[in-house]
N, CA, C and O atoms as a Tinker XYZ file with bonds, in Angstrom:
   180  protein
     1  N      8.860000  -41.079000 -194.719000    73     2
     2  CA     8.764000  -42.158000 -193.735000    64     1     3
     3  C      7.306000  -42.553000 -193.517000    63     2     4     5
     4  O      6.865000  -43.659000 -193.206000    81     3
     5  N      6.485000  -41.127000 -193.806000    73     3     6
     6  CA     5.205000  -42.366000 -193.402000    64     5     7
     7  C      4.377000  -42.572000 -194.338000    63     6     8     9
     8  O      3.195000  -42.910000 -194.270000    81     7
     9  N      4.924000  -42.394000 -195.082000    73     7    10
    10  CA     4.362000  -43.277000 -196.824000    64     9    11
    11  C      4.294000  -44.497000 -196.480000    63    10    12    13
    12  O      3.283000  -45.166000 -196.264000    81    11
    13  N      5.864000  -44.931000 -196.403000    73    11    14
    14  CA     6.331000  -46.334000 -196.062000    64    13    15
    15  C      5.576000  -46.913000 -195.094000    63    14    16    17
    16  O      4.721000  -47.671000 -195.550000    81    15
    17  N      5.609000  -46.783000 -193.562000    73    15    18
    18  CA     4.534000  -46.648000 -192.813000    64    17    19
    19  C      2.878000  -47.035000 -193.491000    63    18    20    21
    20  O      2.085000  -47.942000 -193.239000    81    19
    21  N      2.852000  -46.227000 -194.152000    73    19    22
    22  CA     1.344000  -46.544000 -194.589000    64    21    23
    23  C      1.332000  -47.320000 -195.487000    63    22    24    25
    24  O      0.206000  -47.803000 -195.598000    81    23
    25  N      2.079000  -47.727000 -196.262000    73    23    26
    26  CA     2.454000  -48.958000 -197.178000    64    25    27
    27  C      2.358000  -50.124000 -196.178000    63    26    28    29
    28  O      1.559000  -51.060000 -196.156000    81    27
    29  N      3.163000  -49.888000 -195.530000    73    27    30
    30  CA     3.323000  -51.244000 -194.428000    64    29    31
    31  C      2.110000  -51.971000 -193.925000    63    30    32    33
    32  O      1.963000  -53.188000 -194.036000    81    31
    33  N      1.141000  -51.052000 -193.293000    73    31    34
    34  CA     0.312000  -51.073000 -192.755000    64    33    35
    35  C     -0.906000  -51.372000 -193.366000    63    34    36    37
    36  O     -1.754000  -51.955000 -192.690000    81    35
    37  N     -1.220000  -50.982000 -194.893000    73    35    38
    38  CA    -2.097000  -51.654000 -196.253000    64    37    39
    39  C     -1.427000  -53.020000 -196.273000    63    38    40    41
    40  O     -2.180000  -53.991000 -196.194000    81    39
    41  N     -0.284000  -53.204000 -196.357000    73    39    42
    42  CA    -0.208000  -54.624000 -197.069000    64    41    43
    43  C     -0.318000  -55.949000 -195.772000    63    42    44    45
    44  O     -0.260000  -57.178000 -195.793000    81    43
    45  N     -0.512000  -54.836000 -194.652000    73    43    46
    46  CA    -0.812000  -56.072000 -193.077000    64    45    47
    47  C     -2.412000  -56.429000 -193.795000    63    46    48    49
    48  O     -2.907000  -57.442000 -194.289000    81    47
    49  N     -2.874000  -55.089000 -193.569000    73    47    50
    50  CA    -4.212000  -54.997000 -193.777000    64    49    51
    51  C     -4.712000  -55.743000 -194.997000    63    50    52    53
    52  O     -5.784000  -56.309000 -194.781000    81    51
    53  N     -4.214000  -55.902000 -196.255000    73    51    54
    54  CA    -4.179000  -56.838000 -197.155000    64    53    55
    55  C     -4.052000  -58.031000 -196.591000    63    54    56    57
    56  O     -5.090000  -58.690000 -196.522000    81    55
    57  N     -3.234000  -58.426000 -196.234000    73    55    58
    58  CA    -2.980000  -60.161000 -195.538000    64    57    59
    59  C     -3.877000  -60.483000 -195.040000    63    58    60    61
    60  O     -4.375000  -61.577000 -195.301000    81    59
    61  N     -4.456000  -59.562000 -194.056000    73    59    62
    62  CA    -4.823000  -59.613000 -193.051000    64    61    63
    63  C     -6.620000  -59.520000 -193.437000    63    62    64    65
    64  O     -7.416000  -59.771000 -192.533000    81    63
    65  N     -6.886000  -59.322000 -194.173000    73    63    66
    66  CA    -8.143000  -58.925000 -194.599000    64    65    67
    67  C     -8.814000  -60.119000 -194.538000    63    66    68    69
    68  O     -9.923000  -59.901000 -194.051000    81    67
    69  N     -8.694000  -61.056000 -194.750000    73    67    70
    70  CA    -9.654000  -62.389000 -194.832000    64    69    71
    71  C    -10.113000  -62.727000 -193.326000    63    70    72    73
    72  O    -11.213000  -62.525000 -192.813000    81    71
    73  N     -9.034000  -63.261000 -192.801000    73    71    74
    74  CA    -9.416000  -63.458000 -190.981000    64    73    75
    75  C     -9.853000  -62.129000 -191.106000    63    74    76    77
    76  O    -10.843000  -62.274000 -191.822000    81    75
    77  N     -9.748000  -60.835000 -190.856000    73    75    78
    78  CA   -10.035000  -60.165000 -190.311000    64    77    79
    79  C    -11.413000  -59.198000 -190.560000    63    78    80    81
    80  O    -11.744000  -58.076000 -190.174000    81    79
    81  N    -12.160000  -60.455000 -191.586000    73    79    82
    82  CA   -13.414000  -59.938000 -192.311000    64    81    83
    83  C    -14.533000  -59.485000 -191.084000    63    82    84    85
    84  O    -15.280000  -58.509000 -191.017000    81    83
    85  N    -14.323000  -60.571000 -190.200000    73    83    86
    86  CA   -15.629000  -60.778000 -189.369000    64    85    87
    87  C    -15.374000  -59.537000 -187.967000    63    86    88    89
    88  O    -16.294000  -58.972000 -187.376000    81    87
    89  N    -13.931000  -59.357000 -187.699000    73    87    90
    90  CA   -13.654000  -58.095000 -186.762000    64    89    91
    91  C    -13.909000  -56.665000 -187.296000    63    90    92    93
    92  O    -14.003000  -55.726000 -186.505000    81    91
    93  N    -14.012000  -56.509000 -188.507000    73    91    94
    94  CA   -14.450000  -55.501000 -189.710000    64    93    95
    95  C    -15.739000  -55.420000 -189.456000    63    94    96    97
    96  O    -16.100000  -54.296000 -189.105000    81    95
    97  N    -16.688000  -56.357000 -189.524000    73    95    98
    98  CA   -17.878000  -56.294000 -189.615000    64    97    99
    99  C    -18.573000  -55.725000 -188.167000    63    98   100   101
   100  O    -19.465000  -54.920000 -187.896000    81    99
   101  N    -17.603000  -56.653000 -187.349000    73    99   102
   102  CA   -18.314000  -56.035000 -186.264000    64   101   103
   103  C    -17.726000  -55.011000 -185.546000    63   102   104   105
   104  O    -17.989000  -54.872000 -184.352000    81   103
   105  N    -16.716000  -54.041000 -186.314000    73   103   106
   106  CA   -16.561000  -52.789000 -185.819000    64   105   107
   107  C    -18.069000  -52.264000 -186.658000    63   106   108   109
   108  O    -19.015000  -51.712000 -186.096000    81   107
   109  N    -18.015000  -52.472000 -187.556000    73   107   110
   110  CA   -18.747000  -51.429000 -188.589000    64   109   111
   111  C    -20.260000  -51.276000 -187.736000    63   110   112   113
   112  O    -20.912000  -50.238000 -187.620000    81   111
   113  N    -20.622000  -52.728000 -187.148000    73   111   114
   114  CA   -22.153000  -52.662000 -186.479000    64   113   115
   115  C    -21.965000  -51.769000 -185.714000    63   114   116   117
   116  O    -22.644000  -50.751000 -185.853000    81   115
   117  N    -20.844000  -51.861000 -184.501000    73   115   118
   118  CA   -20.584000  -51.338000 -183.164000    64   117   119
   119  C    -20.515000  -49.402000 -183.578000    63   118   120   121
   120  O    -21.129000  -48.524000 -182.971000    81   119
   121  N    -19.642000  -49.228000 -184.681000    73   119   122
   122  CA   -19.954000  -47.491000 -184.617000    64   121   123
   123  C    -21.159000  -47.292000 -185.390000    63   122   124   125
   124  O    -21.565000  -46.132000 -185.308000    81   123
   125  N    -21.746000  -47.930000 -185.998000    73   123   126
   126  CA   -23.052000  -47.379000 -186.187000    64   125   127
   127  C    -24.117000  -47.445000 -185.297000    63   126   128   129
   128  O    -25.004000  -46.593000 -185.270000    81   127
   129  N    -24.053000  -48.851000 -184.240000    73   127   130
   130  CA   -24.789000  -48.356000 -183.051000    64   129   131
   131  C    -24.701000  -47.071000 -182.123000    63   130   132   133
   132  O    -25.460000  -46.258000 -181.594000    81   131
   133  N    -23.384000  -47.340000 -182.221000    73   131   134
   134  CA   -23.185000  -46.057000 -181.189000    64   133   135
   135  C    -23.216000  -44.322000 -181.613000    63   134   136   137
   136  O    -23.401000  -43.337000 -180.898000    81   135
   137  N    -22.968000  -44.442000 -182.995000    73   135   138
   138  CA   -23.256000  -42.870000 -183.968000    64   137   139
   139  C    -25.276000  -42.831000 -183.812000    63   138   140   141
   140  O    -25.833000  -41.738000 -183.714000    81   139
   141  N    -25.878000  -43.793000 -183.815000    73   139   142
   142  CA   -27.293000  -43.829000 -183.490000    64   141   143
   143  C    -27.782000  -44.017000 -182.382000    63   142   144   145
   144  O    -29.000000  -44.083000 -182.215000    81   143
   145  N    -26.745000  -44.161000 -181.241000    73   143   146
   146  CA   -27.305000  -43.859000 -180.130000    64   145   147
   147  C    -27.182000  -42.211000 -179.281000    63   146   148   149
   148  O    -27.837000  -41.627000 -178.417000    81   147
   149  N    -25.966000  -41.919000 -180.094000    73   147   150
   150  CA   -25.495000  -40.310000 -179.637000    64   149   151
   151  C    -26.732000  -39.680000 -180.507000    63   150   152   153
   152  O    -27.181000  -38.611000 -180.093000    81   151
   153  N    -27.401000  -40.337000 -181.846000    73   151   154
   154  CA   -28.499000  -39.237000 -182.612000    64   153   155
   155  C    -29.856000  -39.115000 -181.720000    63   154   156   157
   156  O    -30.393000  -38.024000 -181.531000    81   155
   157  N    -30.321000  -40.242000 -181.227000    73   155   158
   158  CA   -31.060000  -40.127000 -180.632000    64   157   159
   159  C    -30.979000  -39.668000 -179.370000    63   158   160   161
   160  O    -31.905000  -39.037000 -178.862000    81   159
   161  N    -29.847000  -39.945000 -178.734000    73   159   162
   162  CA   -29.339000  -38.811000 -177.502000    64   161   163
   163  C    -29.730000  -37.543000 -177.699000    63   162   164   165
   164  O    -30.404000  -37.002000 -176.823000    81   163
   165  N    -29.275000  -36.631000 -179.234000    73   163   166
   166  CA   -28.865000  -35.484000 -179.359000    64   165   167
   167  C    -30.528000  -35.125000 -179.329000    63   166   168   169
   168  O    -30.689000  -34.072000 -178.713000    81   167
   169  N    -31.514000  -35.566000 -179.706000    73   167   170
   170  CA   -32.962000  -35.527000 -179.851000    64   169   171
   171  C    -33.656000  -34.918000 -178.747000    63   170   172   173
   172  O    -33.596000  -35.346000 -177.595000    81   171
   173  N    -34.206000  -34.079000 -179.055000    73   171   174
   174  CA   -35.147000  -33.407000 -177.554000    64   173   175
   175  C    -36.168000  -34.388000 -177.573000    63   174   176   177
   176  O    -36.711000  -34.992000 -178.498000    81   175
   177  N    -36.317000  -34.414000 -176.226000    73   175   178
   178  CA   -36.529000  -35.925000 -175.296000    64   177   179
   179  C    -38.305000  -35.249000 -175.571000    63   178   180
   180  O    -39.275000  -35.863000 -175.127000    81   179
């Protein structure tokens, strides 16, 4: 069942990939800001 499931969910993500270039992109900025703001957090001040 969750093969299928994950089949399902690639071929949204396929469709879906063009509109959804620019919400992609700006996840990708948003966790790398925030994975570089926890590094410099983790940094003795």
């Amino acid at each position: 069942m969750a093969l299928v499931e994950q089949f399902c969910s690639w071929s949204a993500w396929r469709m879906n990939s063009t509109s959804s270039a620019r919400s992609r992109a700006g996840l990708g900025w948003y966790f790398s800001s925030v994975s570089l703001d926890i590094m410099f957090k983790k940094l003795p001040a």
